[in-house]
C-alpha positions as CSV (number, residue, x, y, z in Angstrom):
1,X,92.2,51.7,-60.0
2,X,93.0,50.6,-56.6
3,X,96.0,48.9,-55.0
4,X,94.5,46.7,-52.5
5,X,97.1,44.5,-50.5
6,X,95.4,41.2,-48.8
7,X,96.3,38.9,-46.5
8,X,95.5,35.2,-46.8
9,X,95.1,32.3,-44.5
10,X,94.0,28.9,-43.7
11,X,94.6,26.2,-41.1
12,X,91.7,23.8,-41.4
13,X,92.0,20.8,-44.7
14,X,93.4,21.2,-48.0
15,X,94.8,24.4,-47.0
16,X,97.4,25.1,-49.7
17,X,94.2,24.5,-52.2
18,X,91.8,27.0,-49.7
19,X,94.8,29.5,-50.6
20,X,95.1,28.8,-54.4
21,X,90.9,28.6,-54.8
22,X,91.1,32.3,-53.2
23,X,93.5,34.0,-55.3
24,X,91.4,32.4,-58.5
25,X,88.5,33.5,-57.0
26,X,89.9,37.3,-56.5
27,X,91.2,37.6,-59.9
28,X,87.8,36.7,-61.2
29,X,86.3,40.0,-59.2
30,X,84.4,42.4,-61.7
31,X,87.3,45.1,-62.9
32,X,89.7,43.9,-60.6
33,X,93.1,42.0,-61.5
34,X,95.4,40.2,-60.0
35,X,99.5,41.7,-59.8
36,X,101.4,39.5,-57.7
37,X,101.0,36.5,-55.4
38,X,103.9,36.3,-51.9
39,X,105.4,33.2,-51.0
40,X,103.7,31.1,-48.9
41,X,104.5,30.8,-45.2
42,X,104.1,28.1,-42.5
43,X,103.0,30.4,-39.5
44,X,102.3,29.1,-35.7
45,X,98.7,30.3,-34.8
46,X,98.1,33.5,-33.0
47,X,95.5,34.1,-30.2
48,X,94.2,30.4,-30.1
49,X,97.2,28.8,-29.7
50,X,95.7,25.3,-29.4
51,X,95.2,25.1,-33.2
52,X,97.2,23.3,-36.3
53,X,99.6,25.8,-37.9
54,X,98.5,28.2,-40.3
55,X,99.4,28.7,-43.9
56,X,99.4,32.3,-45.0
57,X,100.3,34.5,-47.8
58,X,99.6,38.2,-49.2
59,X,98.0,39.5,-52.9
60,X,98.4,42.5,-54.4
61,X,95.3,43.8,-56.2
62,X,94.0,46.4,-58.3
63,X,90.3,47.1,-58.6
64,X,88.0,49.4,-59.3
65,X,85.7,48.1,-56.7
66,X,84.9,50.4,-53.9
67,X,85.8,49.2,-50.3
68,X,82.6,48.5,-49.5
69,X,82.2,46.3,-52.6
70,X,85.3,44.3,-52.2
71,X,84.5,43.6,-48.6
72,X,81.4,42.2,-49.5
73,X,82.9,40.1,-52.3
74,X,85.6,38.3,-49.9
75,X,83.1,37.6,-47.6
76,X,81.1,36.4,-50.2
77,X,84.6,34.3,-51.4
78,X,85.4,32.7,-47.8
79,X,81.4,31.5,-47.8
80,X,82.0,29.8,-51.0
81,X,85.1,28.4,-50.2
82,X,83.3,26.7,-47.1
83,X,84.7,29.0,-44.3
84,X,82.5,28.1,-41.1
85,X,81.8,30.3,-38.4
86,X,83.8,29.6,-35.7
87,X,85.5,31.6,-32.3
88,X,87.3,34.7,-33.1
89,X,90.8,33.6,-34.0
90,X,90.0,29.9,-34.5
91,X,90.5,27.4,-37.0
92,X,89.4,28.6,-40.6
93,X,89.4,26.7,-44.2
94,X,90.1,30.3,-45.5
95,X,90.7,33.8,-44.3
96,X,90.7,36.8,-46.4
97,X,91.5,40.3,-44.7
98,X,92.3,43.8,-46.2
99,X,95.2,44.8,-45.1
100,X,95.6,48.0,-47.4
101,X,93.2,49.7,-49.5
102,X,95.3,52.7,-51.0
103,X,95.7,55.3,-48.7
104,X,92.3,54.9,-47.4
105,X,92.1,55.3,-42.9
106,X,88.7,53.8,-42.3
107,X,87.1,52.0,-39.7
108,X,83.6,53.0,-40.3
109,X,80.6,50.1,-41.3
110,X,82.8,47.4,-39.9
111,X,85.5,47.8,-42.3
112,X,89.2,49.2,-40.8
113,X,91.9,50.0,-43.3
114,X,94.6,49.4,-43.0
115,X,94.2,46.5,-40.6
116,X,94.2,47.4,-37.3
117,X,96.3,44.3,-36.0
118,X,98.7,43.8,-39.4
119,X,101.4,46.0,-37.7
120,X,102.1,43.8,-34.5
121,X,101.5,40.3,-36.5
122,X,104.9,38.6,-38.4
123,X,102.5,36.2,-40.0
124,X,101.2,39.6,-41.9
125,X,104.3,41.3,-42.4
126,X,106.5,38.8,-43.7
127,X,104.5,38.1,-46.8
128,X,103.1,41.4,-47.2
129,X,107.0,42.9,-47.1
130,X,107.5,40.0,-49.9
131,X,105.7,42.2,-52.3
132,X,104.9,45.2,-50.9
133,X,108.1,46.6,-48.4
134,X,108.2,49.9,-49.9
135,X,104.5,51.0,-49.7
136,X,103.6,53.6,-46.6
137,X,101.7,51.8,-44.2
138,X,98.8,55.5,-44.1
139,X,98.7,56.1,-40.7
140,X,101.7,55.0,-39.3
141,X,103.9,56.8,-42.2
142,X,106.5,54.4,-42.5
143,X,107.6,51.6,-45.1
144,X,105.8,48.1,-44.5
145,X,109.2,47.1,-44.5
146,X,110.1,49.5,-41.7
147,X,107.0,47.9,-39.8
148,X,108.2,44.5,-39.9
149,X,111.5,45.1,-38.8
150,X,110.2,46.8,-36.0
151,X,107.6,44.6,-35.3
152,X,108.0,42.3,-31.6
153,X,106.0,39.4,-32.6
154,X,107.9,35.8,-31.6
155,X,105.4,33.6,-33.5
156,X,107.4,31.5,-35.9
157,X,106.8,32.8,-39.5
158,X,108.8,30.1,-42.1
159,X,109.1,30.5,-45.6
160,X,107.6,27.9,-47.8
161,X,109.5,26.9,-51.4
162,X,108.5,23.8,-52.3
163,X,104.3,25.4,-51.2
164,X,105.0,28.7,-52.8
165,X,105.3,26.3,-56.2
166,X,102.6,24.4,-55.7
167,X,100.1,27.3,-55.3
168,X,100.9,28.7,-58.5
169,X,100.2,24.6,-60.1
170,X,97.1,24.6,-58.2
171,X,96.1,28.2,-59.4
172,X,96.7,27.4,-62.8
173,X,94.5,23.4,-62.3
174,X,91.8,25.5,-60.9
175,X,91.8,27.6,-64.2
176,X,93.9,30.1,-63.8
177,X,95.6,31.1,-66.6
178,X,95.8,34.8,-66.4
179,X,98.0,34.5,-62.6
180,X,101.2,33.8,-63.6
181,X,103.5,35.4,-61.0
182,X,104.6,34.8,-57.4
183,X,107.1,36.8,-55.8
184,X,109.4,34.0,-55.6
185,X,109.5,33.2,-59.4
């Protein structure tokens, strides 16, 4: 198996539920499970900044899915979710993004791992730190960690209590039973 590290999003609606409907939906992946859910973070947009704030938050993974496969399947997630096509960096009801896929450096088929943009963005960093700080970011050789101390981004990133305990609630109303973790528990 895999470690896979994903970021999450959403700005549009019931976002906190978007959030918690994803996480279900990506422990439910053939061979694939679920190890630990980040806080949740208020975050001002980035790129459109005429937008609501964004909620966002990180996953760690393991599957046995090859990248190509889970690409596929959280496109196939943000569809059923009711993500709408909209302008690059828009409002979304739910974003899903590799951020890591082990060690692997690709950005062949329209698939880059690790993100390409995760380094320069707090709203990636923060929560990704949250459960992954000590992993090597593959390319760049350092701690994720490392990265977001170094990183220059002023966008206001704001940690979320009182959201981070409501995801797991709404995880376990939208059956399920076998998440049981967030970082901040």
């Amino acid at each position: 198996m895999v470690d896979v590290y994903v970021g999450l999003g959403s700005n549009v609606g019931d976002r906190l539920r978007y959030l918690s409907t994803a996480v279900v939906k990506l422990s439910r992946l053939p061979s694939t499970v679920v190890n630990v859910v980040s806080s949740i973070y208020a975050t001002d947009p980035v790129g459109v900044e005429d937008q609501d704030e964004f909620l966002n938050g990180a996953v760690k993974l393991s599957t046995e899915l090859s990248l190509t496969d889970f690409h596929a399947s959280i496109k196939r997630i943000e569809r059923e979710i009711g993500r709408l096509d909209r302008k690059h960096w828009g409002p979304r009801e739910i974003d899903i993004d590799i951020l890591l896929f082990g060690m692997e450096e690709r950005g062949h088929t329209g698939i880059a791992v690790p993100h390409p943009e995760m380094t320069q963005r707090n709203f990636v960093l923060m929560p990704l730190a949250e459960i992954g700080g000590a992993v090597i970011h593959p390319e760049r050789h350092v701690t994720i960690e490392a990265l977001k101390n170094q990183c220059t981004d002023q966008h206001a990133v704001r940690k979320q209590e009182a959201l981070t305990s409501q995801l797991l609630t709404l995880m376990k109303e939208i059956s399920c039973s076998s998440i049981t973790q967030t970082s901040a528990m």
